[in-house]
Structure formats: C-alpha cells, structure tokens
N, C-alpha and C positions, 0 to 999 in steps of 0.2 A: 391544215389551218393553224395548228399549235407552235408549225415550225415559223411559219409566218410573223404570227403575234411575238413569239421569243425574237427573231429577229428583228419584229422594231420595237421590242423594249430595251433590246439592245441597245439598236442607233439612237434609239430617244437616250437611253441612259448618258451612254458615250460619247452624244452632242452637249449635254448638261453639266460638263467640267466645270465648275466652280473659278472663275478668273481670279489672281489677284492684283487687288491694285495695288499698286507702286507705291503708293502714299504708303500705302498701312506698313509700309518696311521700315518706318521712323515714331511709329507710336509704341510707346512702352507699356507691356503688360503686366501683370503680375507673376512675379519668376512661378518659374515651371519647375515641378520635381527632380527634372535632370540632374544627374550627378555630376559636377563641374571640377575641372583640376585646382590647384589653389596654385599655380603657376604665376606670380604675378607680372605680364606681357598686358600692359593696356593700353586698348582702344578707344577710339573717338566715335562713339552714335550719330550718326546723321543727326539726332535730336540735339546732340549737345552736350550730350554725357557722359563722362568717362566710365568706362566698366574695367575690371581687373584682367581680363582676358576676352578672348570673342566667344569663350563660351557661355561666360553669362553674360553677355551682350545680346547671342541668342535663344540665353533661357528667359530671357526679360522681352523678348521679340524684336529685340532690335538687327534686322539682315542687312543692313546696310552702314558699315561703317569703316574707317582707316586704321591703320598701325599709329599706338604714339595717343598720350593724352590731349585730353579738348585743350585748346588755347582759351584762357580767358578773356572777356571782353571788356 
C-alpha cells in the first residue's frame, strides 16, 4: 500500500511542474545577488532596456533579449 501512495505522490508531484509564461521573460525584477562580469558587451531587453552584458539582463530577469544596445524611439 506504501508503495502505491509513494508512487502517486510521485506522478501527482511530477504532473505539477510549475509552467512558464512567456510574458514574464520581459518583466524586470529586482537584480539578484548573482555575481555578474563587468565586461561591457550590451544587450537589448525585450522590455526595452539596455543592460551592460546578458548577465545582468538575467540577474534583473530579463531571458529574452538581442546583442547591441536598445534603439531609441
């Protein structure tokens, strides 16, 4: 019976993967403790923003963006 219940807490667990959504790869968070190069290589944010490198692009939560500074509008 033990083995039963452990195996559907399992598939219950393992059906419950957390999705993300696509949007949220353009909203900016509060940078993250990450330790970031000081390399200066900058990218464009989906959002809009230029960051100094893609690593603080992704310590800010930004996953989604190009080589090369934002164009202004």
């Amino acid at each position: 019976m033990r083995l039963i219940l452990s195996f559907l807490f399992l598939a219950v667990f393992i059906g419950c993967e957390e999705k993300m959504d696509p949007s949220s790869n353009c909203i900016e968070k509060p940078r993250d403790e990450s330790g970031c190069y000081t390399v200066y290589s900058p990218v464009c944010g989906c959002n809009g923003k230029t960051y100094s490198n893609d690593c603080e692009a992704k310590a800010h939560g930004i996953l989604s963006y190009s080589a090369g500074e934002c164009q202004e509008k």
